[in-house]
Every structure is written in structure tokens, then in C-alpha cells.
C-alpha positions in Angstrom: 12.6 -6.1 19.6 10.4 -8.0 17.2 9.0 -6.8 13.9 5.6 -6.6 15.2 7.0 -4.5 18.4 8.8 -1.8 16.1 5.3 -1.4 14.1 3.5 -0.7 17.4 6.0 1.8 18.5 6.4 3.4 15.6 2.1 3.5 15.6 2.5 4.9 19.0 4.8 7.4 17.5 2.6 8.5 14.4 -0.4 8.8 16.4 1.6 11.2 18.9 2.6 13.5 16.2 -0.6 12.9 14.3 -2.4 14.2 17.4 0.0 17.2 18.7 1.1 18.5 15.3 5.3 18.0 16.5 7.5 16.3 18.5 10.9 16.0 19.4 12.9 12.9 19.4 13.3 13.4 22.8 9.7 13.4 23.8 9.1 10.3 22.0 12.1 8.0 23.4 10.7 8.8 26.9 7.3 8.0 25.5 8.2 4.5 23.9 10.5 3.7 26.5 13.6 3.3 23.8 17.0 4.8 22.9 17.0 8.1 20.8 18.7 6.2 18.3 16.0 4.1 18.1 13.4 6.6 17.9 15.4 8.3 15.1 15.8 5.3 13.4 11.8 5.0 13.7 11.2 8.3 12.2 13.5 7.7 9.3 11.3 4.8 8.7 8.3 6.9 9.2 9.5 9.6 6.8 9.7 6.9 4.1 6.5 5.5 3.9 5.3 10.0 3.6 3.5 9.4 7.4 5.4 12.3 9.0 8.2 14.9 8.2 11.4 14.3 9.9 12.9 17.9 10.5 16.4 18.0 12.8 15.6 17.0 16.7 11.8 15.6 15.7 9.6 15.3 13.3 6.1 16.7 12.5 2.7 16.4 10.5 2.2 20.3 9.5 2.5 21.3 6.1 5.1 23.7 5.1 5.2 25.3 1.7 7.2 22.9 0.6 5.2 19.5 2.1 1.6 18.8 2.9 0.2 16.8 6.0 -0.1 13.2 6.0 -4.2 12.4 5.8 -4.6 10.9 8.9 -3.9 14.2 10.5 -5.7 16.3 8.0 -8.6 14.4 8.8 -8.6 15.7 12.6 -8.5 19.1 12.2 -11.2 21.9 11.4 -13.6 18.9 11.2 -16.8 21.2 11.7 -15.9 23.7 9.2 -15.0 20.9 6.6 -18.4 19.5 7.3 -20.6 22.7 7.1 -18.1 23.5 3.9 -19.3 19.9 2.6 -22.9 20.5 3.2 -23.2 23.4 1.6 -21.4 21.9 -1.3 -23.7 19.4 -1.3 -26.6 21.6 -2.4 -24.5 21.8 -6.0 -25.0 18.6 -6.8 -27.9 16.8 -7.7 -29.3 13.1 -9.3 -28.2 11.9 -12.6 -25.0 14.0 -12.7 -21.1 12.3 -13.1 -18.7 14.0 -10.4 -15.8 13.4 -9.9 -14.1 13.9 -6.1 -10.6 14.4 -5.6 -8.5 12.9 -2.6 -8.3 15.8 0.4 -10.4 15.5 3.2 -13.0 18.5 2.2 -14.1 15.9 -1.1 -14.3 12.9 1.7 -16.7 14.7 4.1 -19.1 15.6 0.9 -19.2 12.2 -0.3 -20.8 11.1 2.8 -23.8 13.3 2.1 -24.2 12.0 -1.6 -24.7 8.4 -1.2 -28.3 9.0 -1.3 -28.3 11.3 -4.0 -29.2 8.8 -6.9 -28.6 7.8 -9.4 -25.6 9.6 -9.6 -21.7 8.3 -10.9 -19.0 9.3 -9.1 -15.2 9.5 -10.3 -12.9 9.4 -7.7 -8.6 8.7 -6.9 -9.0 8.7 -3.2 -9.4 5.2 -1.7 -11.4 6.5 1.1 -14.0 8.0 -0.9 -14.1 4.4 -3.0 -15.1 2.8 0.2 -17.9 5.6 0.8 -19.6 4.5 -2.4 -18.6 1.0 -2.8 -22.1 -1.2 -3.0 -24.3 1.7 -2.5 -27.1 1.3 -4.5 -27.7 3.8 -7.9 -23.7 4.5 -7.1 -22.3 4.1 -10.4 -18.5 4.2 -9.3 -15.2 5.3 -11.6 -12.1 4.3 -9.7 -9.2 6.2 -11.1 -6.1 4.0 -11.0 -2.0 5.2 -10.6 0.8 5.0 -8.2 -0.4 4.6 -4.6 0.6 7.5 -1.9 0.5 6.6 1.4 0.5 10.6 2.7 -2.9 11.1 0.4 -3.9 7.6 0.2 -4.6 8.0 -3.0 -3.6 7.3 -6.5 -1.3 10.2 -8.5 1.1 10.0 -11.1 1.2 10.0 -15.3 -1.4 7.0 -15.2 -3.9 8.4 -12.9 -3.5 11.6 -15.5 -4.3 9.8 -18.2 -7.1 8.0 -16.4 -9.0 11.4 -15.6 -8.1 12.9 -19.5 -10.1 10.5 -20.8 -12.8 11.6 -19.2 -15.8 14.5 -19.6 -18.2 15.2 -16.3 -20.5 17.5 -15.2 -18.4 18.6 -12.4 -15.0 18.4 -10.3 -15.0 19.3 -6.5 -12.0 19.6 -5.5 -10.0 21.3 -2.3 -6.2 22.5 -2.5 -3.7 23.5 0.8 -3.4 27.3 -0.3 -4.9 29.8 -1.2 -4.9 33.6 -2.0 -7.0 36.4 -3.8 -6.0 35.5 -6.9 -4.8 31.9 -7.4 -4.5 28.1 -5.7 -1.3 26.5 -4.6 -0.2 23.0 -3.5 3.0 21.9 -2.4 3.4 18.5 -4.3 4.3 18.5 -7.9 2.3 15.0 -8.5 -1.0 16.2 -6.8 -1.2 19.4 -8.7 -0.8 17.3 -12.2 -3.9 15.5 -11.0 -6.1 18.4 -9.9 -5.4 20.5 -13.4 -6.2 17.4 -15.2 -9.3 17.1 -13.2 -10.2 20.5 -13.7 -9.8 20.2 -17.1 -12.5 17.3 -17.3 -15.6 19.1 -15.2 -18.2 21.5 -17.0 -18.3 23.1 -13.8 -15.8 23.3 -11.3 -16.4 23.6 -7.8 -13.5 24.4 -4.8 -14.0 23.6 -1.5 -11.6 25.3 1.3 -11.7 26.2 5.1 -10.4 29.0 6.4 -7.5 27.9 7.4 -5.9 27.5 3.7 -6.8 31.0 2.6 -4.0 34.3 2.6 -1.4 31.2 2.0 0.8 30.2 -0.9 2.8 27.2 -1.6 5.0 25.6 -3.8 3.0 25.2 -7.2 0.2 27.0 -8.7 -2.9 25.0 -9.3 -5.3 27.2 -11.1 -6.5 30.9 -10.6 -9.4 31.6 -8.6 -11.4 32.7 -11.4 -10.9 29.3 -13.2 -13.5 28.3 -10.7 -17.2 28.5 -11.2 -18.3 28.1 -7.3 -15.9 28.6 -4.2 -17.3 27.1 -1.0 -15.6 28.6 2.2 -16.3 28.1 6.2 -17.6 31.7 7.7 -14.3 32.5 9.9 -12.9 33.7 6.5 -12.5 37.4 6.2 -14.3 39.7 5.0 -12.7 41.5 2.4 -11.0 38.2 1.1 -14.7 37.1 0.2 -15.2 40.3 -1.2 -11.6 39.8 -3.3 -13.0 36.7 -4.3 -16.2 37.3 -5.2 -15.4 39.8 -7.4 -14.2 36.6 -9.4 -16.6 34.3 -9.1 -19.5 33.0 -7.4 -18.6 32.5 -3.5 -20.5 30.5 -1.1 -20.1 30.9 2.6 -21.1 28.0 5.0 -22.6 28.9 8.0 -22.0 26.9 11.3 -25.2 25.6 11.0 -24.7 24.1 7.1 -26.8 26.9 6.0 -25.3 29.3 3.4 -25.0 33.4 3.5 -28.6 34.1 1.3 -26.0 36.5 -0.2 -24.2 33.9 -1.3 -27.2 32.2 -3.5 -27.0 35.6 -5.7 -23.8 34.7 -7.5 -20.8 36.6 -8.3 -23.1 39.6 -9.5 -19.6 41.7 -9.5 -18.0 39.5 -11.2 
């Protein structure tokens, strides 16, 4: 088998367990046509570069408490509520303000709907978000350098850090994997480094999270919820979490439609 036939396989196997969440080794050696031995071997290789989590028998591309999902499969699911998240985020920000965006999928579905808001300068460590911006007129664009991740595809580590301490903007969005009544969570050690520093930059800090991260908890604590001065969630979160939450800080619920709960526009008036 050639170099350039191993890549495609092991393509073919990423986008299998990209699209169905798991797999067993099994399953893919009757899918690529090659040994289990081969396929395991392939995983290994896979589970190097961060594209999927080899656990025994398979591998998959769920998080755990412990390990978050490649991006490439984060960027497939709960696509509308991300995007009706991201538009009602995008309400928040407006011309002539610095924000900076950090690297999970939420922050790349907003940037889209800010390239016309101009002028504005945007601070960013996720390459995807770079090449939303890149050219675009009135864009004035901070890339924030550090030790490339192939899972986020971004930049993380002590230099990207320092990069973002050095800095003062009007605002941070950012989105984490967990999230309870009371406090934020990620599973990676060098991601949460990056989203406190961030934090620690904005004047206003803004979190952006569907449904599906909240009542969870994970390995490290980011920040408490009340840290935050705006939380933007989907509207298939319950109820009484809102409530929890509002009574914390200001809570905005995105409606299918990209509208937002006229409750919502009140504030956190229990706070």
C-alpha cells in the first residue's frame, strides 16, 4: 500500500467516525477492505495527529469528560442551534469595537455574520475564523500565534497566552464543552489556559452554548457563570436551568428563528 493509499483510507476512516460518532475496528476493516491489524494500526495513527479517540475495539469522536471532539465533527452537529445561538450573539456587537473570538465552533458560526459589521478588529487563535476575516475590507485582524492543535485547529499553549495578555478589548465571546448552574468546564488543560486568559482581556464577556453542553461537567473549571456578563443559549434548554442562570447574570435565549425571548432583552433583573 502506498503512502498516498494509507492517507485515503485512513480519510475514509475519520470521515466514518466523524459522521457516526463510533466505530469499531471491525466495522472499519470490512469498510476499507483491510486487515484489523491494519485498521488498528490506522487508528493509532489517527489518535496521534488528536483526529479521533482510540478506545479498546474502535475508536470515536465524542467527548468524554476527560477529551473533547475533534472540530471536524463538532462542526456537524447542532448546526441550527449554533447558528440561531450565533445570531443572536451577533446583536452584542457592533462597529468600531475590538473582539476577540475564541476557537469552538459557536465563535466560527458568529464570525460569519460580522464581516459586515465595520469597522471592527477582531482577535482571534482559531485558523478558521482567520480565513473568515482575511481581506475583508474594514477587518482589522489580530492573529494570535502558539502551538498548532490539530483537534481545535487552533493555536494554544504558554505563547498564545502571552499573546492574548498583552492585550485589552471590548469583548471576548467565547463557548466551552460544559456547563452547569454554577460554573464552566473543559476537558483540556491547554484550552482552558487560553479561555481564562481571554476572559481576562474583555470588558465584557460574552458565552455562547447550545443545549447540549449544559447540566454537564468536565475535567477543569473555566470560570463561574457569573464571571460572565451575557450568556447566549439555544431555546431546547430547560427551564429552570435559565432561571438558575439568570439569577446570575444576564441570559439570552435564541429562538429557532434567530430572534431572542423579549424577556431576555430585560437583563438579569434578579441578579
Amino acid at each position: 500500500m502506498t503512502t498516498t493509499g494509507a492517507e485515503s483510507r485512513r480519510q475514509t476512516i475519520a470521515e466514518h467516525v466523524l459522521k457516526e460518532g463510533t466505530a469499531t475496528g471491525a466495522e472499519l476493516a470490512e469498510l476499507t477492505g483491510v486487515s484489523l491489524m491494519t485498521v488498528h494500526r490506522d487508528l493509532d495513527e489517527l489518535s496521534r495527529r488528536g483526529v479521533l479517540r482510540r478506545f479498546r475495539g474502535g475508536a470515536s469522536a465524542l467527548p468524554s469528560t476527560v477529551f473533547e471532539s475533534n472540530l471536524d465533527y463538532r462542526l456537524g452537529v447542532n448546526v441550527a442551534e449554533k447558528d440561531a445561538i450565533a445570531r443572536t450573539a451577533a446583536e452584542l456587537v457592533e462597529p468600531g469595537m475590538s473582539v476577540l473570538l475564541d476557537d469552538s465552533t459557536s465563535a466560527l458560526a458568529l464570525a460569519a455574520l460580522l464581516v459586515d459589521v465595520t469597522p471592527l478588529t477582531v482577535v482571534t487563535n482559531a485558523r478558521r475564523v482567520l480565513d473568515v476575516f482575511a481581506g475583508r475590507e474594514g477587518i482589522r485582524l489580530l492573529a494570535l500565534g502558539g502551538e498548532y492543535s490539530h483537534t481545535h485547529d487552533s493555536f494554544l499553549g504558554v505563547a498564545c497566552v502571552e499573546a492574548v495578555e498583552a492585550l485589552s478589548v471590548d469583548m471576548v465571546i467565547v463557548s466551552t464543552s460544559a456547563m452547569d448552574a454554577r460554573m464552566t468546564y473543559h476537558q483540556e488543560q491547554d484550552v482552558v489556559l487560553v479561555k481564562r486568559a481571554m476572559l481576562a482581556s474583555g470588558t465584557r464577556k460574552v458565552l455562547l452554548m447550545d443545549h447540549t453542553k449544559l447540566a454537564r461537567t468536565a475535567l477543569h473549571r473555566v470560570a463561574p457563570v457569573a464571571d460572565f456578563d451575557q450568556v447566549v443559549v439555544d431555546a431546547a434548554v430547560d427551564a429552570e436551568l435559565v432561571r438558575s442562570l439568570r439569577r446570575q447574570t444576564e441570559v439570552r435565549v435564541a429562538a429557532a428563528d434567530g430572534g431572542t425571548d423579549s424577556a431576555d432583552r430585560a437583563g438579569a433583573g434578579d441578579r
